[in-house]
N, C-alpha and C positions, 0 to 999 in steps of 0.2 A: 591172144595168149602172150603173146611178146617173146623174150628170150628165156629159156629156163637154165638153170644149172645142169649140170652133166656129173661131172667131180671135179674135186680139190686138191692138191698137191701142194708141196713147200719144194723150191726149190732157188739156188744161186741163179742171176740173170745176165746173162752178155750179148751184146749188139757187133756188129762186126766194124771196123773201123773204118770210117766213111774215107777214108784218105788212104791210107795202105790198101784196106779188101784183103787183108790176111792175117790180121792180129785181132784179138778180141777186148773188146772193153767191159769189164763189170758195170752195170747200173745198180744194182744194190750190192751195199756195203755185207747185208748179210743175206739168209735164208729169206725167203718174201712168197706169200701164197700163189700160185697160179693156176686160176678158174675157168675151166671151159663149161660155156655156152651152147645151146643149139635153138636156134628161131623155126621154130614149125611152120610158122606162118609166110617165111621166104626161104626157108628150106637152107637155111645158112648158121656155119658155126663159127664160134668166134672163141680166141683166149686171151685173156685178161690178166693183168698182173698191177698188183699197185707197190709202190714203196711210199708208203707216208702216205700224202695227198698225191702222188705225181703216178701217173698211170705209165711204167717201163715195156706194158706191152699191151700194146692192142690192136691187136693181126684178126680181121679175117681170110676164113679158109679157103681157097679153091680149092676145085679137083685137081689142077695141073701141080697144086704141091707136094712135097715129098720129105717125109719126117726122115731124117738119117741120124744114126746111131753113129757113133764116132768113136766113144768106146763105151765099157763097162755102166759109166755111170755118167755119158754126158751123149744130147744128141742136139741137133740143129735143122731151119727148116728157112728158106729164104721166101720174102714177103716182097713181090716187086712195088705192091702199092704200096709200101713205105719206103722201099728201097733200100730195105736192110736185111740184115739176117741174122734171125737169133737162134740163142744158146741156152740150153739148161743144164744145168748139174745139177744132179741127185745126191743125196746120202745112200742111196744103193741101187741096183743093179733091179731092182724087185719096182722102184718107183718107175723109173724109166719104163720098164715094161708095160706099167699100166699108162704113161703117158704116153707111149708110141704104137698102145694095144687098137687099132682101128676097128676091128672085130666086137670089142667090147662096146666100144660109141656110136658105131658106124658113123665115123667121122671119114668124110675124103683128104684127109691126111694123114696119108699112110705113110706106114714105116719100112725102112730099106735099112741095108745090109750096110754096104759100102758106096752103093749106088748113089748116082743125084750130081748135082752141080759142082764145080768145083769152088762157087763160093761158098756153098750147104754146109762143105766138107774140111773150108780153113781151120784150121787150129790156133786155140789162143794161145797168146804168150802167157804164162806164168808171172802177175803181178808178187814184188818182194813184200807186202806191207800187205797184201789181200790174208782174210780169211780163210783158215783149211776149208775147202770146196772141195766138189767133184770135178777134178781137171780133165779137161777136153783133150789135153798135150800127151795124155799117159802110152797111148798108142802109135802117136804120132810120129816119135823119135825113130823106132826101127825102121817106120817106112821110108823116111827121107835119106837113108842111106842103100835104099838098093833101088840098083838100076832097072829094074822091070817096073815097079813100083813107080819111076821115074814116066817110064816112057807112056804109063797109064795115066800117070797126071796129066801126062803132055797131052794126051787123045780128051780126057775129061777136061783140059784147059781149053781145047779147040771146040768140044761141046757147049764148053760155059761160055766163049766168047759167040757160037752162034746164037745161044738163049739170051744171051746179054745184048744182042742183037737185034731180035724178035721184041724182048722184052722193052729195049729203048725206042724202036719203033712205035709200039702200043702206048707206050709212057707218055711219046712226045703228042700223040696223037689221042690219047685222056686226059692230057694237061693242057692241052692248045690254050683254055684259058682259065685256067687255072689263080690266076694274078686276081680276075676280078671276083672268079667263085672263092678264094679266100678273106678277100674284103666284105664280101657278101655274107658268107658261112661264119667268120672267124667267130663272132658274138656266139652265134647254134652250135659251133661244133667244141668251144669252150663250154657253153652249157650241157651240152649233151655228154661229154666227158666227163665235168664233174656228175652229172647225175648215172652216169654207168658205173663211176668210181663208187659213188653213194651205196647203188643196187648191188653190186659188189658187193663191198664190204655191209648191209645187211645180209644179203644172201649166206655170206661166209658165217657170219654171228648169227642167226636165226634159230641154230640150234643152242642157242644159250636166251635166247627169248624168255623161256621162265625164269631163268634164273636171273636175270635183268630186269626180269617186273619183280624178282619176289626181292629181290636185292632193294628197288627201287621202293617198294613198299614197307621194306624194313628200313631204309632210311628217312621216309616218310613219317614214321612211324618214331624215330629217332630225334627227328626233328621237331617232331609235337614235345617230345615228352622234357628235349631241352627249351623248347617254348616255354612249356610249363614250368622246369625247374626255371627258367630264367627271369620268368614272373613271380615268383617267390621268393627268387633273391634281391628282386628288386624292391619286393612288399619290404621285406627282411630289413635293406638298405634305407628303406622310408622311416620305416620304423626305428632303427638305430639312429637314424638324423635327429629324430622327433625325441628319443632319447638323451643325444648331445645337445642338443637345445634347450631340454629340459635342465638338464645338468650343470649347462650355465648358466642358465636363470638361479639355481641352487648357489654356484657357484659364488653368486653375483651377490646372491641374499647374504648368504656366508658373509663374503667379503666386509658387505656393509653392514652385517651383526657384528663381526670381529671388531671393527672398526669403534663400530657405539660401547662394546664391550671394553673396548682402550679407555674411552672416554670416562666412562662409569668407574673404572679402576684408578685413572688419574686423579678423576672428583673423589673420589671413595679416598684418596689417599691424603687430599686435601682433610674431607673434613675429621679422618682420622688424628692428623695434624692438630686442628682446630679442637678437638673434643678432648686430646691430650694436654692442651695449652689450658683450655678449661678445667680438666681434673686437675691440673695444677695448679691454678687460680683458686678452683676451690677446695683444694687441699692445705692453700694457705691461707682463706681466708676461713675456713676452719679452724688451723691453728692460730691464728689470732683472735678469732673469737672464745677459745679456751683461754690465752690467755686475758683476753679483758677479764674474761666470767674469774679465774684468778685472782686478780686485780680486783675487782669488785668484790669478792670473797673475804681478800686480806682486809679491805678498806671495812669493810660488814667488821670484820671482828674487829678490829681498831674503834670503828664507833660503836659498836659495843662496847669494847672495854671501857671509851673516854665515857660514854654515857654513863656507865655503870662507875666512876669514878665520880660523874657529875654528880650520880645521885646520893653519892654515901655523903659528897661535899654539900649538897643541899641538905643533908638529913641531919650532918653534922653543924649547920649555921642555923640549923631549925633548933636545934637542942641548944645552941647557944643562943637564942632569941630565947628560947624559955627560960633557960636558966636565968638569964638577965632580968 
């Protein structure tokens, strides 16, 4: 069966400061899911937390731990296999409860009052530039000023330095070699993280499953139908080319009609010229041919007259031949 889901929470993330052990460091910037796990199959649970790709928390649970509440709306639980100890903030007092509800899960990490370790129990500092969060610090101020309150840390610091104790013992004696099972593991235990991250984050999104096929399938869908128009517009664009090519081949005929049509206007002008110079030619050889015919008209009647003068003078030399 593997690991199943349990439930899901949002909540701010802090680690305890590997160097002090009494100030808290945020690992997400903002609010970030955190999913608990339960493996039926080895009887073990686990909480998960990713920010982006990077997994901020990934604790399993023993029985020897203990969830403590710190105040209203922040509680904390120390993880010696990693050697740290984290921190949640809530947006209210209601989430918390179901994250520290062990009844609800039956998770062996239950929740406590005031009880627990005193590194369970440190208080973060108040980052200037951090996000409104649920701060861990809210209760913490009145304690540090009274002396009862003191002399409990003091007994709970003597507790934590014998568990810190017990717990380095066990550490140094699960890590004896450690060095070569990280050389060994590093490759598996990178892969197995990003694939818990993976499972994760489906687990988280699963109930959006439909809505990511139907999404999916309307973009699909979306995608066809710009296929389609963008094959039309290319038919479109083919055809406009086919168009402009056409247009200058027109363009082209034009060009060299315009051109013969110069030509023909030029000529045309010439023999306009030419046919002008001719009606003039023969408008005057027109009028010289009136005048010959003139001319020949006058001369007509002049031999006429002289004829007709010859012939009275013949008619009169005839009459004088007779008379003689």
């Amino acid at each position: 069966m593997g690991e199943q889901p349990i439930f899901s929470t949002r909540a701010h993330v802090f680690q305890i400061d590997p160097n002090t052990k009494k100030n808290w460091v945020p690992t997400s910037k903002h609010a970030v899911t955190v999913s608990y796990f339960y493996d039926s199959t080895r009887n073990v649970y686990r909480i998960i937390s990713l920010d982006g790709a990077k997994a901020i928390i990934n604790s399993t649970i023993t029985p020897n731990m203990t969830f403590t509440k710190t105040s209203q709306k922040f509680g904390q639980w120390a993880d010696s296999r990693a050697n740290t100890v984290y921190g949640l903030g809530f947006s209210s007092e209601h989430h918390l409860s179901k994250e520290s509800a062990g009844g609800d899960i039956q998770s062996p990490l239950t929740p406590e009052s005031i009880n627990g370790t005193d590194d369970e129990r440190v208080m973060p500092e108040v980052t200037q530039n951090s996000e409104p969060r649920a701060e861990p610090t809210q209760n913490a101020l009145p304690f540090t000023h009274s002396s009862t309150i003191s002399k409990h840390w003091e007994a709970e610091l003597a507790t934590l330095k014998g568990n810190n104790a017990k717990l380095t013992a066990a550490l140094l004696e699960s890590t004896a070699n450690v060095k070569q099972w990280k050389q060994q593991l590093a490759a598996y235990q990178e892969e197995a993280e990003r694939l818990h991250k993976r499972v994760t984050e489906l687990e988280c999104v699963s109930s959006q499953a439909n809505a990511v096929h139907t999404h999916k399938t309307e973009l699909n869908q979306t995608i066809q139908e710009l296929e389609s128009t963008l094959k039309k517009k290319e038919e479109e664009i083919e055809g406009l080319k086919q168009e402009i090519d056409n247009a200058r081949e027109l363009q082209a005929q034009r060009d060299s009609l315009t051109q013969k049509l110069q030509e023909v206007e030029i000529r045309n002008k010439d023999l306009e010229g030419q046919l002008s110079d001719l009606e003039q030619r023969l408008e005057k050889s027109q009028n010289e041919q009136e005048a010959f015919r003139n001319n020949l008209k006058t001369l007509l009647e002049i031999l006429d007259g002289k004829i007709f003068e010859l012939s009275e003078l013949r008619d009169n030399l005839a009459k004088l031949i007779e008379c003689s």
